[in-house]
MDTraj code that builds the backbone (N, CA, C; nanometers):
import mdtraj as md
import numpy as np

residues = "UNK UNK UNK UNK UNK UNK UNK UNK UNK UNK UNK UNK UNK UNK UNK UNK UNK UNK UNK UNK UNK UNK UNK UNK UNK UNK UNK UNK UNK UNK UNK UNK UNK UNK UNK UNK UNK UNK UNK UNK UNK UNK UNK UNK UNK UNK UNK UNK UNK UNK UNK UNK UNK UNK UNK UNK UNK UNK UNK UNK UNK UNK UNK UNK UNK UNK UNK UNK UNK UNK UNK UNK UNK UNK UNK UNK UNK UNK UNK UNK UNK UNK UNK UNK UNK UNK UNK".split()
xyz = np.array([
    [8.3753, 27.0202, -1.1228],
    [8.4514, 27.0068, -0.9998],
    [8.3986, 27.0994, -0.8898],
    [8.3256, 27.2206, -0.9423],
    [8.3205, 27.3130, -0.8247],
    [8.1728, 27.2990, -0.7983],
    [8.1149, 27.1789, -0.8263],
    [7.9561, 27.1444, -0.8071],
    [7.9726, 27.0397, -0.7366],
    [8.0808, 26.9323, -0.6705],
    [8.0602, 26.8031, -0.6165],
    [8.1597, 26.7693, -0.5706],
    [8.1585, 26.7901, -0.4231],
    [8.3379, 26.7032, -0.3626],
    [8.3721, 26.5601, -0.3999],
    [8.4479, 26.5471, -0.4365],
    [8.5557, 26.4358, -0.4525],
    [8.6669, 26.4084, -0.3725],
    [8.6862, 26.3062, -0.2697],
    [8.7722, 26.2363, -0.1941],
    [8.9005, 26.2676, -0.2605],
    [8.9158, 26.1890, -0.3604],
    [9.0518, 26.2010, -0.4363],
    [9.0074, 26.2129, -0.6511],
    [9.0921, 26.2712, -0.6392],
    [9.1311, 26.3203, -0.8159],
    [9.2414, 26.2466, -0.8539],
    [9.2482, 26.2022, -0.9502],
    [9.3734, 26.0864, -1.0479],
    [9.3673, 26.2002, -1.2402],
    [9.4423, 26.2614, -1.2473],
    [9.4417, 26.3007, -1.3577],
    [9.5785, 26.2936, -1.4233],
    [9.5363, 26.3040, -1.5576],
    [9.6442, 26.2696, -1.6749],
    [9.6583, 26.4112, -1.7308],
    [9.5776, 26.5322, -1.6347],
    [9.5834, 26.6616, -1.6792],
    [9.7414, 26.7497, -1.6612],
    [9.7735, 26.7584, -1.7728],
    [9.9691, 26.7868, -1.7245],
    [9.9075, 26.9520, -1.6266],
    [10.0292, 26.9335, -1.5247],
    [10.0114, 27.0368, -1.4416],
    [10.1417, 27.1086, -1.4969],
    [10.1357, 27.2882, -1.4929],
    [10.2125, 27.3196, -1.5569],
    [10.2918, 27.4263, -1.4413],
    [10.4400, 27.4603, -1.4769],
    [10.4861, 27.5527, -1.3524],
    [10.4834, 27.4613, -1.2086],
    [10.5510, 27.5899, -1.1194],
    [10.5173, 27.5269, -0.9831],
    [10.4361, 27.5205, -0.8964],
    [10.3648, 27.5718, -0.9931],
    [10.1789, 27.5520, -0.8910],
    [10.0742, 27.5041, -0.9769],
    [9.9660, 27.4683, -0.8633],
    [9.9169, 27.4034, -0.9301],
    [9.8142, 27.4747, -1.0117],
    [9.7364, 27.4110, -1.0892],
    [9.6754, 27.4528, -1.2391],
    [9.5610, 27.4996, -1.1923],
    [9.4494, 27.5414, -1.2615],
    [9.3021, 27.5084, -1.2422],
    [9.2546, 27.4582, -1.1317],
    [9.2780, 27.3514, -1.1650],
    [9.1960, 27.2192, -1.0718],
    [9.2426, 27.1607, -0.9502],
    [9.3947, 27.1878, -0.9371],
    [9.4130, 27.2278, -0.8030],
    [9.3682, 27.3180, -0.7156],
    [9.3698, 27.4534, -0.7912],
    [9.3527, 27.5451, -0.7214],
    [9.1822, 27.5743, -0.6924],
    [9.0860, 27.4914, -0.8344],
    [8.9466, 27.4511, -0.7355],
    [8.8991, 27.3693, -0.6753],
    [9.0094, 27.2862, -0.5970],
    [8.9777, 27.1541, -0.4928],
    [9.0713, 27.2593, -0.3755],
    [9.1746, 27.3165, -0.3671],
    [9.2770, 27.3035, -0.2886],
    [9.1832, 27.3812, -0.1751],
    [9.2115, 27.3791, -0.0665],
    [9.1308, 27.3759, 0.0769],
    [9.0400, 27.3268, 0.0992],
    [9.0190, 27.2099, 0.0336],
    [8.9094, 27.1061, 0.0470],
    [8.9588, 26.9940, 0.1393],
    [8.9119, 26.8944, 0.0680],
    [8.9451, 26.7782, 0.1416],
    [8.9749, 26.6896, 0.0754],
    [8.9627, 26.7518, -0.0826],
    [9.0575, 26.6714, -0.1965],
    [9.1973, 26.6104, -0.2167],
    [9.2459, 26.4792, -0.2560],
    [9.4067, 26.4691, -0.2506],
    [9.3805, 26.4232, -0.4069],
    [9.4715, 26.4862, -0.4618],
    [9.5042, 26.5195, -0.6060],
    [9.6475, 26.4424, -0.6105],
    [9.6613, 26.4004, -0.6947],
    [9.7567, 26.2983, -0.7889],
    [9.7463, 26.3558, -0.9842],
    [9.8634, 26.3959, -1.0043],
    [9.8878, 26.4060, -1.1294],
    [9.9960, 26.2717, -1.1744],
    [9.9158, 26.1925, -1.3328],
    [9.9939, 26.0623, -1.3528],
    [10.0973, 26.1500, -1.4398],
    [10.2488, 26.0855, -1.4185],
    [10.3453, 26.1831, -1.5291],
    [10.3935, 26.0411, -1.6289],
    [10.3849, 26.0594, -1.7303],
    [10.4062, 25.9444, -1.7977],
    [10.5981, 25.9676, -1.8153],
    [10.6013, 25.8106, -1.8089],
    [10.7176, 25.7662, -1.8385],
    [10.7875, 25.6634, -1.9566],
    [10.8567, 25.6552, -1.9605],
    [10.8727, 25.5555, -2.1001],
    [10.7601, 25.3929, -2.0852],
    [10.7863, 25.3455, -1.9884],
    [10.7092, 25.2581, -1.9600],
    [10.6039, 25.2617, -1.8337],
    [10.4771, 25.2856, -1.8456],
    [10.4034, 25.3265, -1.7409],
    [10.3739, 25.5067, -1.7253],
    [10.3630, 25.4895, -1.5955],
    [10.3373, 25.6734, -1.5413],
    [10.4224, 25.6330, -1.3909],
    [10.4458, 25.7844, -1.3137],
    [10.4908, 25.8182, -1.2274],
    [10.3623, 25.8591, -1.1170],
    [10.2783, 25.8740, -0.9985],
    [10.2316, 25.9488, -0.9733],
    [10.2974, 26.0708, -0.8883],
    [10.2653, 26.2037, -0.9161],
    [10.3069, 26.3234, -0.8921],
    [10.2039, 26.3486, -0.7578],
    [10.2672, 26.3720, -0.6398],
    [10.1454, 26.4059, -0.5006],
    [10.0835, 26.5807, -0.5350],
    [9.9938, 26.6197, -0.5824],
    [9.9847, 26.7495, -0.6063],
    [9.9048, 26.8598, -0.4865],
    [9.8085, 26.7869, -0.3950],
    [9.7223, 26.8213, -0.2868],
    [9.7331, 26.6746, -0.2270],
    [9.7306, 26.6811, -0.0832],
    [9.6703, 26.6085, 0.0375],
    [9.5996, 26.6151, 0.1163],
    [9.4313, 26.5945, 0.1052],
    [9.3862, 26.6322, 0.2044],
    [9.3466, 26.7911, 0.2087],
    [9.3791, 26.8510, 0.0433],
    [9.3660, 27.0157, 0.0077],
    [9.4584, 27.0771, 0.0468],
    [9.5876, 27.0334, 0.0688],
    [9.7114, 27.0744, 0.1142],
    [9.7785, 27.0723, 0.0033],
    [9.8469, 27.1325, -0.0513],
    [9.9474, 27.1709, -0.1571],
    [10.0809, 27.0981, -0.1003],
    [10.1183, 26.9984, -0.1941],
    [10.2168, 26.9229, -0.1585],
    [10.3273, 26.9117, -0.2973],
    [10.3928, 27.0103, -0.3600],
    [10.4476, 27.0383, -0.4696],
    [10.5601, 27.0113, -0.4382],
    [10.6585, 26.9402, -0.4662],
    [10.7792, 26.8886, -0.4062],
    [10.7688, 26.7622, -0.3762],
    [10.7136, 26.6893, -0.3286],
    [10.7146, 26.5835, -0.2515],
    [10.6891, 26.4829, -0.3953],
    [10.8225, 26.3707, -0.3178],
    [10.8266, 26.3077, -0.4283],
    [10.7394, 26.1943, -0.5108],
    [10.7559, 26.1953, -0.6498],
    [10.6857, 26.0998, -0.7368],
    [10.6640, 25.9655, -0.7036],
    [10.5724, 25.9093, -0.7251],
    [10.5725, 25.7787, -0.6783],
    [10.5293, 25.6855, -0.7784],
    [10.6402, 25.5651, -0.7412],
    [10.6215, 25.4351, -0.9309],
    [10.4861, 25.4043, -0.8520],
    [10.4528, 25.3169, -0.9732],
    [10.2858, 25.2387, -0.9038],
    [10.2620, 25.1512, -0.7492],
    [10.3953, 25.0918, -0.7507],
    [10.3925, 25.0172, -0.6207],
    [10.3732, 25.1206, -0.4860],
    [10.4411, 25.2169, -0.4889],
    [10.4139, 25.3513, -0.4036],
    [10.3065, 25.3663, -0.3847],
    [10.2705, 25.4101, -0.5337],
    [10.1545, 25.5049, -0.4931],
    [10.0206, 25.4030, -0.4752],
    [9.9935, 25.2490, -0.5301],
    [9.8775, 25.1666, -0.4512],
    [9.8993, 25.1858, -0.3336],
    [10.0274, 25.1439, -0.2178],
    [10.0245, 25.1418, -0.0751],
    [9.9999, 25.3052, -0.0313],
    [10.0124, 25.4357, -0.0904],
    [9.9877, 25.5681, -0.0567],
    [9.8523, 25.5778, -0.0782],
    [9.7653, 25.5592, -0.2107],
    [9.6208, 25.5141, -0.1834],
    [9.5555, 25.4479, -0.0710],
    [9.6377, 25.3193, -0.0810],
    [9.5296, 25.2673, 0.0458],
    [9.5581, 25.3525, 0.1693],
    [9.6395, 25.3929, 0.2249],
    [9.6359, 25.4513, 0.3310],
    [9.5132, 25.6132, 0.3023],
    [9.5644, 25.6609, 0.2381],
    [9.4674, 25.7453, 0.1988],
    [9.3479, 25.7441, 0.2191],
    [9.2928, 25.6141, 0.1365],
    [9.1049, 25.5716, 0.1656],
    [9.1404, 25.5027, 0.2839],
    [9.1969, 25.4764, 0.3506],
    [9.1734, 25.4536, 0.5060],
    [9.1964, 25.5351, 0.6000],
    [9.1983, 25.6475, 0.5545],
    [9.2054, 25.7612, 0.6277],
    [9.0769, 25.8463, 0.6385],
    [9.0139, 25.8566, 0.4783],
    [8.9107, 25.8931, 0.4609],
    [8.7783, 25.8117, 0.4980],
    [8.7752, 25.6856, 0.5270],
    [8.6930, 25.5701, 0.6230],
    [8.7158, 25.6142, 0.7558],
    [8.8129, 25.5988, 0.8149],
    [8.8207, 25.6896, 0.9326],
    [8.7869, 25.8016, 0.9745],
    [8.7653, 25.9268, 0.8913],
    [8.7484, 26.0459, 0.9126],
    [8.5760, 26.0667, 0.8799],
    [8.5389, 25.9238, 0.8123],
    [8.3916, 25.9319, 0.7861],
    [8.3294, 26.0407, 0.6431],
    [8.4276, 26.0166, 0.5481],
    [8.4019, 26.1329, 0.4116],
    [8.3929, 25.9787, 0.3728],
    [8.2572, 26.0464, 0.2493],
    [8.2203, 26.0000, 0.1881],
    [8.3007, 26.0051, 0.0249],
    [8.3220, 25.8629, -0.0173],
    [8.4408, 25.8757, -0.1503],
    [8.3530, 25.8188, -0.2718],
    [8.3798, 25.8717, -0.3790],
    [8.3282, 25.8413, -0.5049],
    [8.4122, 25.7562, -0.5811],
    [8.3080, 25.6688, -0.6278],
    [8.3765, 25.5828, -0.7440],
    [8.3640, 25.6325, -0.8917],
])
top = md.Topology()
chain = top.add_chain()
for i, resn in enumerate(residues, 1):
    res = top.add_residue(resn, chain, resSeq=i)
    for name in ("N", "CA", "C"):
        top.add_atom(name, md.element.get_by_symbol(name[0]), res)
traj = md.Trajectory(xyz[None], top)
């Protein structure tokens, strides 16, 4: 992580406490937006953990339908701003 920016992070890495872990804290003042998946009985939740390298701890979970329309805006933000995103 601390060799190659990444647009956005999707992890299944449980974040622990009220801050963030590791890997928040080696993206956070980047330009990284971090998503932790929280599993649920059926499916996952996504958790907003960074925006944009902004620490966004609180802000609420989002079912899948959320969080596709919070993605796309996202990578159309990052098309706009001209960052380059990894697949």
């Amino acid at each position: 992580m601390n060799q190659k920016q990444f647009d956005i992070v999707l992890t299944m890495r449980r974040i622990e406490g009220s801050s963030t872990d590791w890997l928040g804290t080696a993206v956070s003042g980047s330009r990284t937006t971090l998503f932790y998946a929280l599993p649920v009985e059926v499916g996952c939740w996504w958790v907003p953990i960074l925006r944009f390298g902004i620490e966004c701890l609180g802000a609420p979970a989002l079912r899948p339908r959320e969080f596709s329309d919070v993605l796309n805006e996202i990578v159309d933000e990052i098309k706009q701003t001209g960052a380059k995103t990894v697949s």
